[in-house]
VOMI-730779 format. One record per residue: x negated, y, z negated of N, C-alpha, C, O in turn. Coordinates in steps of 0.001 Angstrom, whole numbers, plus 500000, padded with zeros to 6 digits. Atoms other than C-alpha are relative to their C-alpha. Example, Ala and Ser with C-alpha at 12.3 -4.5 7.8 and 13.67 -1.06 7.14 Angstrom:
2
499110498810500000487700495500492200499100501200500000498064501181499335;500820498810500060486330498940492860500770501090499270500261502198499101;
END
This chain:
282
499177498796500000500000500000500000499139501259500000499416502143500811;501080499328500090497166502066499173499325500199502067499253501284502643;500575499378498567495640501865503147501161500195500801501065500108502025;498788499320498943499328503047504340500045500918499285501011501617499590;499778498561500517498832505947501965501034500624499378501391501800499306;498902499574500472501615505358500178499693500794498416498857500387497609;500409499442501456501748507861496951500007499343498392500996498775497928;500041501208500787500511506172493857501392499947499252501560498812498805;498674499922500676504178506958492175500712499028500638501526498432499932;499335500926498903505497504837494700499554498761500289500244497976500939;500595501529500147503316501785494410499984499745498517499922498578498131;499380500331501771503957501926490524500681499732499916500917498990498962;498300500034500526507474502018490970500091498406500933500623497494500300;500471501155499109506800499065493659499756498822499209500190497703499484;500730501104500179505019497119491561500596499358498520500486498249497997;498885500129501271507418497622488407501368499006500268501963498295499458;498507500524499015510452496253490612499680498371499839500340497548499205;500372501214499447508521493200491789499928499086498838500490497997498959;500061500274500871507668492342488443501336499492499103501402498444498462;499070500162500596510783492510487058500786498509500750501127497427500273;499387501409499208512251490267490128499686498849500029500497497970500320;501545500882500341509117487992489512500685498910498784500421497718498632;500031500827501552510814487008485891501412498930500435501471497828499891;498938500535499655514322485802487617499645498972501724500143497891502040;499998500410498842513477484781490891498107499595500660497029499660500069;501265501072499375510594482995493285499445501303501323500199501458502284;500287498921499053508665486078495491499566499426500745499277500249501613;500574500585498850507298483755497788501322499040500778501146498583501908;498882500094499197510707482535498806500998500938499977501660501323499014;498339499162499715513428484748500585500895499761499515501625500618499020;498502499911500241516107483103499837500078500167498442500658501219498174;500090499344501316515782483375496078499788500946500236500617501651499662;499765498075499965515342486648496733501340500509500236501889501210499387;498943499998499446518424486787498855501199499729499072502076500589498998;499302500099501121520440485022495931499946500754498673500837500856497829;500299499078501512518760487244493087500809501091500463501897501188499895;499076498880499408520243490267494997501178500106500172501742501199500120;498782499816500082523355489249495368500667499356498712501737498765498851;499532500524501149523973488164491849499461501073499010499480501060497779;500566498506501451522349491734490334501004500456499693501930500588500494;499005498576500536524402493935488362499233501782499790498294502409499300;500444498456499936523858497316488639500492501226501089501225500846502002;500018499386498932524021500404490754499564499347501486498635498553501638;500286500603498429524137499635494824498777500861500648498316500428501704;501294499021500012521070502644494913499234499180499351498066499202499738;501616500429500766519009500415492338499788498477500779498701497945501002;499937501371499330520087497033494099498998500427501139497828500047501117;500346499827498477519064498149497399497875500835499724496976500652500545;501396499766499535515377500090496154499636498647499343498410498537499347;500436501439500217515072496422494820499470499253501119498304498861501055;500107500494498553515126494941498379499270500996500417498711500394501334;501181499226499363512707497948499485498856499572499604497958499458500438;500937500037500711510394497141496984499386498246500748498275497998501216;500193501461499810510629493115497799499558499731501867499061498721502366;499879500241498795510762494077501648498277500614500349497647500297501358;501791499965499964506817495497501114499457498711499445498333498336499779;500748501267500478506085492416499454499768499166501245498708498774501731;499921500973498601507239490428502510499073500315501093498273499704501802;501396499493498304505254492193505183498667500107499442497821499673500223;501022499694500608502368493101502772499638498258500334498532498114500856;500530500726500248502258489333502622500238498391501456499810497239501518;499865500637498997503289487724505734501241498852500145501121497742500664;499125500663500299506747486542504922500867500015500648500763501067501277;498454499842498926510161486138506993501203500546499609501919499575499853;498658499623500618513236487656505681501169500943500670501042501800501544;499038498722499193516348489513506581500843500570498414501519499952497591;499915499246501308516869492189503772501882499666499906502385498949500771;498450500549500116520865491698502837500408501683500354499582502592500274;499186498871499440523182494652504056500340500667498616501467500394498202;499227499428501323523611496631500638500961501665500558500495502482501351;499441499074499678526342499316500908499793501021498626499689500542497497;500277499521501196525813502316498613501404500381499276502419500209499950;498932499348500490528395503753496340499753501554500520498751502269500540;500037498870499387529428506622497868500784501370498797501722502122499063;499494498706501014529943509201494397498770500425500394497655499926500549;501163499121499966528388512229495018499681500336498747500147500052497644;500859499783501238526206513530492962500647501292499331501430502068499879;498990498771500939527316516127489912498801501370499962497702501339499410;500809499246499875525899519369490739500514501264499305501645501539499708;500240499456501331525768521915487925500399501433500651500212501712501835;499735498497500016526987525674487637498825500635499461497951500070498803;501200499135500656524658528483486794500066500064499010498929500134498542;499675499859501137526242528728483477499602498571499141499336498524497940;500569501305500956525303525105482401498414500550500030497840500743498959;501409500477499571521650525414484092499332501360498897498165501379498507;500368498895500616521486528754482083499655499410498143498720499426497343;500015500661501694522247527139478584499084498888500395498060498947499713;501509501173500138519813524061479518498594501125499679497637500921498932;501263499572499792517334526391479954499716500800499043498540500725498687;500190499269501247517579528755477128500116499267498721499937499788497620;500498500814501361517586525645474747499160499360500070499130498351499365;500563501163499790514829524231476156498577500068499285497740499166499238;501607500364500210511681525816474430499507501116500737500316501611501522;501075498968499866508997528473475239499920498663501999500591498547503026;500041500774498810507616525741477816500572499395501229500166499383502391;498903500590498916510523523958479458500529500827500322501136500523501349;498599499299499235512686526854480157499340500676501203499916501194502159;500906499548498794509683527873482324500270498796500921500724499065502033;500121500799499475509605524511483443501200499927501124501038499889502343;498956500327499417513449524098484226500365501451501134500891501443502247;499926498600499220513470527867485483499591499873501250500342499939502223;500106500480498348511252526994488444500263499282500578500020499414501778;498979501030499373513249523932489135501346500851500524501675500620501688;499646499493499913515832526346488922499938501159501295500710501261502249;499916499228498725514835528971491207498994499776501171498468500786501638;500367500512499049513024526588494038500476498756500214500250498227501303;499661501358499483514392523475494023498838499060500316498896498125501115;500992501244499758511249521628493908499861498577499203500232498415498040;499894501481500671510750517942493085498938500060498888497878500686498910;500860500168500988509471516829489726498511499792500435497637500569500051;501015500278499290506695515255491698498791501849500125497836502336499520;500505498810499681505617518553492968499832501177499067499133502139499385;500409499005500970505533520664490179498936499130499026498246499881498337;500610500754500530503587517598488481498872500291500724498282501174500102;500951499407498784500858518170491497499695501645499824498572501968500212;500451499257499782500902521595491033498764500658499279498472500329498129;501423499495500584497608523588490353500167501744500008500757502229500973;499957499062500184497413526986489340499785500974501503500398502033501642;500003499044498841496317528421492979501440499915500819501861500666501699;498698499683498865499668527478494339500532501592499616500924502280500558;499327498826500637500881530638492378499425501384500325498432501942499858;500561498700499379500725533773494348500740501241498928501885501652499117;499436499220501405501164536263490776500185501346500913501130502023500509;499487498310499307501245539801493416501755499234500328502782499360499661;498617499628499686504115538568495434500619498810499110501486498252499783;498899500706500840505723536177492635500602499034500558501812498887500380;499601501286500007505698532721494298499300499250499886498244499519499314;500730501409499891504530529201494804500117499524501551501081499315502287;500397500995498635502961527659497877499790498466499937498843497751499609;499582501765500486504383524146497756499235498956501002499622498679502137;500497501083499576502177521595498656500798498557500184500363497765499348;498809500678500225505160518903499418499468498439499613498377497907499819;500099501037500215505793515781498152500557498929501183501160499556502054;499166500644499010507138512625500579500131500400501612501100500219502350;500369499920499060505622513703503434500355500640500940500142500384502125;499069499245499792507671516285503986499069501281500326497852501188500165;500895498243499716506369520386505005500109500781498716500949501094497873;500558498815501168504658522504502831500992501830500630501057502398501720;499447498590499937506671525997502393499427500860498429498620500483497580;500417499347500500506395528615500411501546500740499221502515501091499895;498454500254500163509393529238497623499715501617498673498659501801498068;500468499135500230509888532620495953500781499749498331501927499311498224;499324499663500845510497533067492276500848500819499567501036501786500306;499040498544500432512879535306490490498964500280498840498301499441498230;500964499139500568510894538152488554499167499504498673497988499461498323;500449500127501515511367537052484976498955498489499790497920498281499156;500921501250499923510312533396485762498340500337500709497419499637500287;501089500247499766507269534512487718499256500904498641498069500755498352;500739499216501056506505536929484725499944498800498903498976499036498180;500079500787500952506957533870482308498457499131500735497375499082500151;501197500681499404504391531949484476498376500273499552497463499643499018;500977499216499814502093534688484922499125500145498158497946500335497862;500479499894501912501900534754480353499669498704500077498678498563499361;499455501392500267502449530931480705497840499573500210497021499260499346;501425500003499959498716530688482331499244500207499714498211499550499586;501329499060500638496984533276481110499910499262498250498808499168497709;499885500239501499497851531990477389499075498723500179498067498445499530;500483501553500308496894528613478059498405499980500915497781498921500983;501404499639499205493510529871480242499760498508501087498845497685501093;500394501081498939494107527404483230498939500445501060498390501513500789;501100499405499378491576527865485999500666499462501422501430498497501401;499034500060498795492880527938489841500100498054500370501128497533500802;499474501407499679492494523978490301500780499099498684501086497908498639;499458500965501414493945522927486811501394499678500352501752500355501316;498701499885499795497672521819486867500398499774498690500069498810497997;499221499144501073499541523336484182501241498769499408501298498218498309;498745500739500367502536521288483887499606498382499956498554497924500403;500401501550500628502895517282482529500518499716501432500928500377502386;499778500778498811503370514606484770501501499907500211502124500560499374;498791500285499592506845513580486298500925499158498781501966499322498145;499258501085501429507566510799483759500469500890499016501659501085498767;499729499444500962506727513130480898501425501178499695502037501499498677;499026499091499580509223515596482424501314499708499842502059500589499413;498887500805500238511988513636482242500219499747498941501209500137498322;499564500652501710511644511930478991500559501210499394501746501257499070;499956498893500889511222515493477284501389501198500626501996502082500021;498187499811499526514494516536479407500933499732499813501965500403499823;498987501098500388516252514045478606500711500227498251501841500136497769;500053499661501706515552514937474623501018501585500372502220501841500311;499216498007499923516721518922475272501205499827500148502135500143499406;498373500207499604519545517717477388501446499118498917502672499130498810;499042500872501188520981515431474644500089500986498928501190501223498430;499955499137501555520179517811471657500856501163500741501952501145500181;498908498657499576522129521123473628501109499231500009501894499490499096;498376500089500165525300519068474499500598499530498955501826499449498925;499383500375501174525900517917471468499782500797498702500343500432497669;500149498696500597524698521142469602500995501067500466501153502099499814;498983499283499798527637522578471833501286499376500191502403499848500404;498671500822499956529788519862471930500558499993501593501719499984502001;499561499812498403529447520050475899499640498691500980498693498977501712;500167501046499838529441516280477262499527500312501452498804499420501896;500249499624498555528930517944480960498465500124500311497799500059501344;501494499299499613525652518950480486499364498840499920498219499099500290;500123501748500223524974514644479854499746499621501788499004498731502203;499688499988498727525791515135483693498546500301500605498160499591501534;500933499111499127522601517326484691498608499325499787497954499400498747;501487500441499956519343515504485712499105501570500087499211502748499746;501512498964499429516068517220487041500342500147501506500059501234502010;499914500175498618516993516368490613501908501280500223502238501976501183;498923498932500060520542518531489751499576501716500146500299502695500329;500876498984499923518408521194489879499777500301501409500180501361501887;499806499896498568517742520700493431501140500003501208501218500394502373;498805499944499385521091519946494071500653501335500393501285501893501290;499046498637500068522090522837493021499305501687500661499995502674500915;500037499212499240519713525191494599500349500201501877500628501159502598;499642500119498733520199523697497964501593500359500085501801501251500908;498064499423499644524418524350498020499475501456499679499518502285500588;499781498187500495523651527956496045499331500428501570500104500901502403;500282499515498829521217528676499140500864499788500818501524500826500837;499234500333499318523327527341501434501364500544500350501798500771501479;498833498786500055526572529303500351499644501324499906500505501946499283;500514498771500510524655532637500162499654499763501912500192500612502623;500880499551498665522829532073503923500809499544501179501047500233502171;498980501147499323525029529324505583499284499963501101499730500082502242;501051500649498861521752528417507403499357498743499248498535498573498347;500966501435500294521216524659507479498792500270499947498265500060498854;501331499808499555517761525694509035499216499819498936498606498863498458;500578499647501627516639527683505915500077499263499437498942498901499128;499975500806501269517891525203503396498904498928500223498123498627499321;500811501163499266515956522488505395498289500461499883497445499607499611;501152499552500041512877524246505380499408500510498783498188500389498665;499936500215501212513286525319501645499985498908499414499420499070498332;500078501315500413513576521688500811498296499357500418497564498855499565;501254500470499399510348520685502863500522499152500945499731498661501750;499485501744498808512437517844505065499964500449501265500191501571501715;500101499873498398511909517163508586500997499760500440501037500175501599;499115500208499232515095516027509360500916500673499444500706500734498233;498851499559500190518307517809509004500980499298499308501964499750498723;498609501238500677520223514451507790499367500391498679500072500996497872;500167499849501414518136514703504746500316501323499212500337501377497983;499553498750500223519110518193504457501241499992499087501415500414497944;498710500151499874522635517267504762500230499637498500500966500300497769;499572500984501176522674514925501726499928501026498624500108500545497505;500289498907501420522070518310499099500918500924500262501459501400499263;498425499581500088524963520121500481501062499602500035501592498812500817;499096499894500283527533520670498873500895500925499218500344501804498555;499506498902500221530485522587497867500137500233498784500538499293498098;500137499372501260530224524663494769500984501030500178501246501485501291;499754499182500825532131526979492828500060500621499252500900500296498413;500985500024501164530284529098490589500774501642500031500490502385500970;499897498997499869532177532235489614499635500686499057499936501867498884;500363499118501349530766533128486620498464500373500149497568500559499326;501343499027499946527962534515488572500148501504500304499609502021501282;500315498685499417528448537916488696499224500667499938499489501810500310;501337499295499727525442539113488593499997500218501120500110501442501196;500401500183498960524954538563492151501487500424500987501381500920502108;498827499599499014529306539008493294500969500682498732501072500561497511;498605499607500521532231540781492484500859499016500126500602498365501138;498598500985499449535463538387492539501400500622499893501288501659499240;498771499619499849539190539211492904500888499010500337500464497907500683;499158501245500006542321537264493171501233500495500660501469501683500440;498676499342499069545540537920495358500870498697499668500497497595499267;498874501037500588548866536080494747500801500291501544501607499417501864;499040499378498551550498537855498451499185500043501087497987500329501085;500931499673498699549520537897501888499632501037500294498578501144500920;500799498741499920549293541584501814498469500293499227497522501037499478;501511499771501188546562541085498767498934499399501031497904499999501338;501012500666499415544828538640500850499287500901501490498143500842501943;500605499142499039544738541217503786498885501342499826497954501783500501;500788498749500885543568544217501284498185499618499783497262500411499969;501419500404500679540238542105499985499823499790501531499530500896501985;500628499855498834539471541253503536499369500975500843498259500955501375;500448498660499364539546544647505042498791500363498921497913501084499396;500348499420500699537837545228502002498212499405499766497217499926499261;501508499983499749534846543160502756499483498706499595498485498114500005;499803501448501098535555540012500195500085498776501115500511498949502257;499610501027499105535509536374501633500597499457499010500416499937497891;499502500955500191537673533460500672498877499096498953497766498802499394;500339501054501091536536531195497439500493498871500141499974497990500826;499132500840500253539056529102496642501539500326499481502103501380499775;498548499965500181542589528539495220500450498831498631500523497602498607;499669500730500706543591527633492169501223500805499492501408501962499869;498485500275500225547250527463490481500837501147501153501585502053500787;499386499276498877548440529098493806499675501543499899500295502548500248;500860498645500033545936531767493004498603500065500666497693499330500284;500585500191499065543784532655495741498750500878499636498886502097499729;501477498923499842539667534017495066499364500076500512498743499092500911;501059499619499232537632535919496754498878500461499424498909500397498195;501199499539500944534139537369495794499342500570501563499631500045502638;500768499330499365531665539937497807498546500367499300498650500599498096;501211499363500308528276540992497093499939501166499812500410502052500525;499496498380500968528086543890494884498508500747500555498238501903500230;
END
């Protein structure tokens, strides 16, 4: 795996899988394989990187197989309001709220902020030059002020030097997420926020961009992906009105109201109890 250059995160997770399948089943025969798979319990996402993992074994080792047809569950994923991602982040700590902040305002993968080294961080104009993960294009992703000013203390305090990387690894990121995220919702009694990974983070900047530009292109190129399908799979539709920072909103109950906010500059939200909102950029 190593002379196809696969990233060592990815031959760990490889080699964790195999292992596990190793204790139930026979890796040098398919069809035990074939029967272990269809007798797993679990998610149809963990079934199926099971059979990825087993389907490098096979070629790595010169084996015959025909992987089984897994279908995925098709729930989308739960993608978070500004108002949750706000309270994660203001309970998270001096450190993490930096952490979750630039998850927050780039959408980059754990991976990639794990990789990062202090020169990605351009402190004049207040971003990061993303070296991508998954083989994907390097872009360049801009912070918002206060986060690059938290950065900018975040370094200097801790005296990194332009190749050091600042932040823990991916794993660690998680675990110590995982802790925050449990201690806030149940310090607010808010079971939703149980909902919000690290990768919600990305979810959620790709739709916010996305409803703000309503250029696939951009989002696609903000992400780092080469293809557009993978694009596809991070939008989605949001409703976030308790940002006003950024819009005004309004509400019409008549078709004349609905004509007034139009002329007036407002687009279409949504509609709830036969109450119709709009919002504009203030």
């Amino acid at each position: 795996m190593e002379k196809d250059q696969l990233a060592k995160l990815t031959i760990f997770h490889t080699v964790k899988k195999l292992k596990l399948i190793a204790k139930s089943a026979d890796l040098s025969n398919p069809n035990s394989i074939v029967d272990y798979l269809a007798e797993k319990k679990g998610k149809r996402s963990y079934i199926e990187a099971l059979a990825l993992a087993y389907n490098r074994y096979a070629r790595y080792n010169g084996l015959k197989w025909k992987p089984p047809k897994i279908i995925r569950d098709s729930q989308p994923p739960y993608v978070p309001t500004t108002e949750e991602l706000t309270i994660l982040i203001s309970d998270a700590g001096k450190k993490y709220s930096l952490i979750l902040s630039i998850f927050r305002d780039t959408g980059m993968r754990p991976i990639e902020i794990e990789r990062m080294t202090r020169s990605w961080f351009n402190e004049e104009q207040g971003s990061i030059r993303v070296e991508t993960a998954k083989h994907g294009l390097g872009r360049t992703l801009k912070l918002k002020s206060t986060t690059a000013d938290m950065l900018r203390v975040y370094l200097e305090e801790n005296k990194f030097n332009l190749n050091d990387h600042p932040f823990p690894k991916s794993k660690t990121m998680r675990t110590s997420y995982r802790d925050i995220r449990k201690r806030t919702a149940e310090k607010l009694h808010r079971p939703k926020l149980l909902k919000v990974c690290l990768y919600s983070f990305r979810h959620y900047y790709a739709s916010k961009l996305y409803r703000d530009t309503q250029n696939i292109v951009l989002v696609q190129r903000k992400l780092g992906h080469r293809r557009i399908q993978q694009t596809l799979t991070y939008i989605h539709s949001i409703v976030d009105i308790c940002e006003n920072d950024d819009y005004t909103t309004a509400t019409a109950e008549t078709i004349q109201d609905d004509c007034k906010l139009l002329e007036a500059g407002f687009q279409y939200v949504t509609e709830r109890d036969g109450i119709k909102i709009y919002r504009k950029r203030k």
